[in-house]
N, C-alpha and C positions, 0 to 999 in steps of 0.2 A: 504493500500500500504506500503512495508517496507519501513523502515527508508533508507538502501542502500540495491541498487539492487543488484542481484545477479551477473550481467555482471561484476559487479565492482571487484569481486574477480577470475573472467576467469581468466586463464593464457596467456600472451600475450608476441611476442620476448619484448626483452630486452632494452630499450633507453635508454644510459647512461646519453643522456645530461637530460634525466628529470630525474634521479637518483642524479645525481650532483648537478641540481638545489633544489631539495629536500635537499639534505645533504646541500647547503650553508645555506637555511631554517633554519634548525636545529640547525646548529652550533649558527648562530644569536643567535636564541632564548636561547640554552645554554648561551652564551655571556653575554646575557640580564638575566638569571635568577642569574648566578655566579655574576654578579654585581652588582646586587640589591642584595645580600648577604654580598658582599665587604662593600657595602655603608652605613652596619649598625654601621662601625666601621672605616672608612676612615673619614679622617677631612680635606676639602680642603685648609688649608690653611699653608701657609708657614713655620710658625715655628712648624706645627703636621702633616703637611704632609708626612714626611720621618719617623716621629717616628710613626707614625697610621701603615704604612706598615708593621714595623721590628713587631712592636705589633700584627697585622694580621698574619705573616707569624712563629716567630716563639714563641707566646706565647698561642694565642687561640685556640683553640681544631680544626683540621682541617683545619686551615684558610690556612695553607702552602698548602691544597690540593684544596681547594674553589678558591685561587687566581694564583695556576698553572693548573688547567681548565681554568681559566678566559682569561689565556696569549694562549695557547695552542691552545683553540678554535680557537682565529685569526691566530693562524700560519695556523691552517689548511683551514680554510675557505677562505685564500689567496690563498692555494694548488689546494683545490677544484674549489674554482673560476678560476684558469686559468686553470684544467681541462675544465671546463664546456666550457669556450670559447674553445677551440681546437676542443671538440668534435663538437661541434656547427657547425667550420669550415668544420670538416671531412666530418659531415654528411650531410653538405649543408642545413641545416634546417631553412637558412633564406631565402633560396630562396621560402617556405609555408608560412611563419609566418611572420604575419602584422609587418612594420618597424619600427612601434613603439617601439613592444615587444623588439625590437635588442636598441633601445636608451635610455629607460627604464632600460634592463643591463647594458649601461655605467653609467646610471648615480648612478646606486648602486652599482655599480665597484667603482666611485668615492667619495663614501659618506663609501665604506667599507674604502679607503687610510685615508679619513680624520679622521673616528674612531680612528686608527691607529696611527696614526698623534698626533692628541688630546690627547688618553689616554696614549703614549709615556710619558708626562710633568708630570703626576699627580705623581706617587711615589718619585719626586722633587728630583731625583739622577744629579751626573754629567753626566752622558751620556742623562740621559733624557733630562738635562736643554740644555746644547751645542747644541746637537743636533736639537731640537725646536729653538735655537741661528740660528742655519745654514736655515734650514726649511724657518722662517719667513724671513731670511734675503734676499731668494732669490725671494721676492715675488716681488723686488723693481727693479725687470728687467723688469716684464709687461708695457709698455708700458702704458703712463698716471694716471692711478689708482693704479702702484706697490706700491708706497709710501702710500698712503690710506689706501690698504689691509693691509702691513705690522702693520700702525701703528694700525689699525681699530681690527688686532689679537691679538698683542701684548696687546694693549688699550694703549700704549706710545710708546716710545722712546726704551723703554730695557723692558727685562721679569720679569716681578713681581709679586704682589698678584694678582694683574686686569688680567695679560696674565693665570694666573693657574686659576680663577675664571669663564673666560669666557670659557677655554678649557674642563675646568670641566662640566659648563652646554649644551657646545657643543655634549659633550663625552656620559653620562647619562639623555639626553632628545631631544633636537632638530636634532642630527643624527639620532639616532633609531625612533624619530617618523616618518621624511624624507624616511626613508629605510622603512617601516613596508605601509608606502603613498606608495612607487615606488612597494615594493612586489604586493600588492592587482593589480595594475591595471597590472602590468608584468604578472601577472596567469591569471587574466582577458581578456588583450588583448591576449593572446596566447591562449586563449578557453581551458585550464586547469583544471578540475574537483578539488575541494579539497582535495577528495576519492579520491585518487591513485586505477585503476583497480587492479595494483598489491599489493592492499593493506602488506600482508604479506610478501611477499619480500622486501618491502620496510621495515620495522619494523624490520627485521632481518639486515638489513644493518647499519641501525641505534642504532641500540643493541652491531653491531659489533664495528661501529665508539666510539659507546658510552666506549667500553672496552678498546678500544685504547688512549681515550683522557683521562680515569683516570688511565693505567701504565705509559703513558709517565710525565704525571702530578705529578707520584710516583716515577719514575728512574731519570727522568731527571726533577726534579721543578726549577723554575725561579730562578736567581741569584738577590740580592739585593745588588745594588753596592755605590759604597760610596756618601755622602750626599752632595747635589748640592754646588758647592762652587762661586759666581758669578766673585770672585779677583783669581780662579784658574781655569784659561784655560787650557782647558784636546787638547792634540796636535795629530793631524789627527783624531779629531771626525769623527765617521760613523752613519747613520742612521739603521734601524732594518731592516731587509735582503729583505724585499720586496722592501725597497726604493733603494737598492743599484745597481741596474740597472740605474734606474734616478741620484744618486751621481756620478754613474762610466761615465756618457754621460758628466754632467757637464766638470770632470775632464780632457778628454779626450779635449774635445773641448777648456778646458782654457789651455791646452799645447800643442796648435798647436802656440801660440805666435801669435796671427792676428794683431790686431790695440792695442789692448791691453786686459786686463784680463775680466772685462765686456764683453767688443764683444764678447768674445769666452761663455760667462755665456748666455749673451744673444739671441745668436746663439743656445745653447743649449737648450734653451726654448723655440722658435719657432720651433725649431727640433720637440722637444716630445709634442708639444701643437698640432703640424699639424701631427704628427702618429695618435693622440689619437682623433682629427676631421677624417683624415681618417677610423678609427677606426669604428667612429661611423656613419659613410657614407658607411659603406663599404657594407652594404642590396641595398642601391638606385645603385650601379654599378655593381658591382662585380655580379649577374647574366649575364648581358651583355658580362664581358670581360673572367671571370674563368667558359666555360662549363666542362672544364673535370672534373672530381672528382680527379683525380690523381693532379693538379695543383693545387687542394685546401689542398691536402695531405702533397705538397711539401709545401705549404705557411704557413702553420702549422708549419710542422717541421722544418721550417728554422726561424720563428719566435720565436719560441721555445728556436732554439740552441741560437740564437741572446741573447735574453734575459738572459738565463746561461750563456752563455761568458761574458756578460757584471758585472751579479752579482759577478759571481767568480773573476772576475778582480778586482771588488769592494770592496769584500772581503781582497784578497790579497795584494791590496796594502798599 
């Protein structure tokens, strides 16, 4: 009996949301291979950690092209991942597929931000350190355990070698094994072959992505910006552009002036804690209440726009 069947290479229409899910796939694993290349020559710690990078980027043969793939990957795998939910929406595909599979991508929607989050701090610049400053500081709005997370990430009081130490092993072992756990049973519960029928188109997309991720890595590689200063607060810190939908809510809600600057922080995190519960409810209703397709079309693209508006606000201000 062959190894793969023949069926596997029919040609068959086109689903982008398992194209998408396929390319977040990849991108990972690029993620994870350019990293475990970084790591041969990164040193987590405080006083080598800014000079490991400058050393990586502009003295080792390639490393300026190894470690803008490594950045690049995650931009796009942020891109692709909210493709993939869009389409997901358009095509109504969770009204087939076990509710699981739809909680399963949050939670590796959620372990992509932390990635993100995490690997932010390690090149120990000022925009990385503030920023991770801002990040952990707003953990102490949750209610009962905010102060625990904060100080449980941090590992004290302020960010030091213990807060780079823990992010580091967070960054290059316990998120990627978390994500590579939630992959297998997400393909699993959704009765996904590993063999793509469309084998070959898929390879070609991937060929494509692959070309794309080392000229932008070539025109436009990662900036290395100045070295973390903890006595020099950098003013109107931002976070890296995916989170800037979440900064721009914050902002928005601490200049309505309510009871004071907390409430409106606080508010804003019950705000995006119950989108993102909704979120991930939205399989057990939303057959019930969106039958049109057209109404799933619109919730898309107004979710969409939302999102943009918020970023470029974020941006700009």
């Amino acid at each position: 009996m062959p190894l793969i069947s023949r069926e596997y290479l029919n040609p068959e229409p086109i689903k982008w949301s398992a194209y998408s899910g396929w390319i977040n796939l990849y991108l990972f694993c690029i993620q994870g291979i350019s990293g475990a290349l970084l790591l041969l020559y990164y040193r987590p710690t405080i006083p080598q950690a800014y000079e490991s990078i400058q050393q990586i980027t502009n003295t080792l043969h390639y490393g300026w092209l190894i470690r803008g793939i490594h950045i690049w990957a995650m931009q796009l795998l942020i891109i692709f991942l909210l493709f993939h939910i869009i389409i997901l929406f358009i095509d109504q595909s969770y009204r087939s597929a076990p509710k699981i599979t739809w909680i399963l991508g949050g939670g590796m929607m959620t372990l992509i931000g932390l990635s993100g989050a995490t690997g932010n701090l390690l090149p120990w610049t000022q925009v990385s350190y503030w920023t991770t400053t801002f990040i952990t500081q707003m953990s102490t709005v949750i209610p009962f355990f905010g102060r625990h997370l904060k100080f449980l990430a941090r590992g004290g009081n302020e960010i030091s070698q213990l807060t780079l130490s823990r992010f580091f092993a967070f960054h290059i072992l316990i998120i990627p094994l978390l994500f590579l756990f939630f992959v297998g049973f997400h393909i699993f519960s959704a009765k996904k072959s590993l063999i793509p029928r469309d084998l070959l188109f898929h390879v070609l997309i991937l060929l494509i992505l692959s070309a794309a991720l080392f000229s932008l890595s070539t025109f436009f590689p990662p900036r290395i910006y100045p070295k973390a200063d903890p006595f020099n607060t950098v003013i109107n810190i931002k976070p890296e552009w995916y989170f800037l939908g979440s900064y721009e809510t914050f902002q928005l809600f601490n200049g309505f002036r309510l009871a004071g600057p907390r409430v409106g922080t606080i508010l804003a995190f019950f705000f995006q804690f119950g989108f993102y519960l909704l979120f991930l409810l939205f399989p057990f209703f939303a057959p019930l209440v969106l039958r049109d397709r057209r109404l799933n079309i619109t919730l898309a693209i107004s979710g969409t726009l939302i999102l943009l508006t918020l970023t470029l606000l974020g941006y700009c201000r």
